[in-house]
N, C-alpha and C positions, 0 to 999 in steps of 0.2 A: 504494500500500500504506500503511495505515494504523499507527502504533506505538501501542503500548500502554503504561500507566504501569508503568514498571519503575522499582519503588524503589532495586534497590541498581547503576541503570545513571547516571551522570551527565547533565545534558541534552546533547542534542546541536549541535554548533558551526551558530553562525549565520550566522557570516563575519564576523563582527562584532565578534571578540577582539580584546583592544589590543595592542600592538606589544610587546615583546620590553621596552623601554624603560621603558614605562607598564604592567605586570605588577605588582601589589602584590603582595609576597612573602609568606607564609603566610598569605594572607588566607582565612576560611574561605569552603565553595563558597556558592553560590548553595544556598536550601531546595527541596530536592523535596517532600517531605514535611511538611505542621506540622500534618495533624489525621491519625486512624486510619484506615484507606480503606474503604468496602464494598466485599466480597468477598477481600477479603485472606486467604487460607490460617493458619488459627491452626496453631501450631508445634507437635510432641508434647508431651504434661505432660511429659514429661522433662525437654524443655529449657525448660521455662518457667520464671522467678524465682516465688519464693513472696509472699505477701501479708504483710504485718506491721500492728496498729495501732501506730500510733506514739503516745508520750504527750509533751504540752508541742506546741509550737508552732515552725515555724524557718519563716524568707524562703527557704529553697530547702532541699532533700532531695539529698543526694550517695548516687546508686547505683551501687556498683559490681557490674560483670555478673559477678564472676569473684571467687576470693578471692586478692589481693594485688593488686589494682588500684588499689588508690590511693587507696580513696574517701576513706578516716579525712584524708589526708595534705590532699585538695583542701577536706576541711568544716572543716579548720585551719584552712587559707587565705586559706577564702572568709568573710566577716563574715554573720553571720544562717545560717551553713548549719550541717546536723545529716546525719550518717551514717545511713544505712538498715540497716547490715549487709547487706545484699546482698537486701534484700526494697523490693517497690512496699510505699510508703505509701499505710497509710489513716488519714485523721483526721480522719474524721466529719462533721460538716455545716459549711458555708463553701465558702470558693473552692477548686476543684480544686490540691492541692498541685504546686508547681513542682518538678518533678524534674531531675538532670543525672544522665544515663550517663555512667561510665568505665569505662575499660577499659585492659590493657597493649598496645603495639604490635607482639607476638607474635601466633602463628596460634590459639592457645589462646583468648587474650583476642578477636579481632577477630572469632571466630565466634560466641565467648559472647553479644560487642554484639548481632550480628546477629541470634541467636534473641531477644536480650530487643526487639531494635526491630522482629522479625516477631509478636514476642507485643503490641507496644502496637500496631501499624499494625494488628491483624486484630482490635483491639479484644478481645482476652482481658485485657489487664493492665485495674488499677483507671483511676478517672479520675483521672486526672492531665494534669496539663500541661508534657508533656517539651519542656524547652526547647532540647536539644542531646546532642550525645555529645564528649566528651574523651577522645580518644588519647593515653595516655602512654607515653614509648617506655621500653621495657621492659632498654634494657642503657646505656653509655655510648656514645658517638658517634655514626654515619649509620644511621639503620634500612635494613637492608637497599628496595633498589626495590622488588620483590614486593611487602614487607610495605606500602610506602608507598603503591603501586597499592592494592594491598586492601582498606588502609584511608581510600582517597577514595572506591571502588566502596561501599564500606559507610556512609561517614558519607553517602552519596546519599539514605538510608533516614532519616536523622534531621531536624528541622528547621535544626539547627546541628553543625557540626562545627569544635573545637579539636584541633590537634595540637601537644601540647604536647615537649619538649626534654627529657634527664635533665639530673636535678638532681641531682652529684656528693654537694654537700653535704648534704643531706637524708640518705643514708648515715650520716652520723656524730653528726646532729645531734639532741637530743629533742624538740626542738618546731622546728616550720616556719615560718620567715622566707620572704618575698616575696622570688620569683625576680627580678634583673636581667633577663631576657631578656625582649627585647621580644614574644614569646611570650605570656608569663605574666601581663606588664602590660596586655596588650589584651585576653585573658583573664579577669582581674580585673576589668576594667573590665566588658567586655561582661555577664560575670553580677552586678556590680551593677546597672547598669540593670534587667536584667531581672526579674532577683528584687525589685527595688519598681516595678516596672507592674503594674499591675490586673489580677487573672488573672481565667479563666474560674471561673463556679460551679457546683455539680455538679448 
């Protein structure tokens, strides 16, 4: 019997996982997904995100699928990065803009991801070049297991997936200072590179 590409399924084990030992701790999975697939099922206009042009120029575009996801919080963050409001960028001729989903790591937010990464994988959204999805956890402490399953069966659908940690302070604070947590810092890291690699042109 033969499997078929199921985006929001993880690959399956090869026997070949490393040892309990040798586990990198929140490392993100392995990409299923890094281009739109043909025949992908486009999602209802309902749940699709709206289009916006954008004006000015940014090394990455922060979408948040949802409102209160975080996006404002991570284009602080991140150096070179601008907020979308909650719409795919478009900004005219050049290189495919680099985009990053977020989302909360509640059921609200993690389905929101999901239509927006069934609306780019069936090739409805603009071109873009989604680099990843960022889970933010949505209260203090352990995201419920559920939530944390859900949200590896869904980041399966994106080419990257970050699951990022709350950040107490961010609460009380006006502007966003770089989390401690090794989380954040690999995080950081990984969308700098990203965001100055050569992207695709449209």
């Amino acid at each position: 019997m033969s499997l078929s590409l199921n985006p929001w399924i993880t690959k399956p084990a090869t026997g070949t996982e490393p040892t309990e030992d040798t586990l990198i701790v929140d490392a993100p999975p392995a990409p299923v997904i890094s281009a739109p697939l043909r025949g992908m099922v486009e999602p209802d206009t309902a749940d699709r995100l709206g289009q916006a042009t954008m004006t000015g120029t940014a090394a990455l575009w922060v979408l948040g699928t949802h409102g209160g996801a975080g996006e404002t919080r991570l284009a602080d963050l991140l150096d070179g990065a601008r907020a979308t409001g909650h719409h795919w960028p478009l900004t005219g001729t050049g290189p495919a803009p680099k985009v990053l989903l977020v989302c909360r790591a509640d059921m609200r937010g993690l389905t929101s991801a999901q239509a927006a990464l069934t609306q780019w994988a069936s090739g409805a959204a603009p071109d873009v070049e989604l680099l990843g999805l960022a889970v933010l956890a949505d209260a203090p402490g352990k995201t419920p297991k559920p939530l944390r399953d859900f949200a590896a069966i869904i980041g399966g659908g994106a080419p990257r997936l970050w699951t990022l940690p709350w950040v107490e302070s961010w609460r009380h604070a006006a502007t966003v200072t770089p989390p401690a947590a090794r989380e954040y810092q690999r995080f950081i890291t990984d969308l700098a590179a990203l965001a100055t690699t050569p992207g695709t042109t449209h």
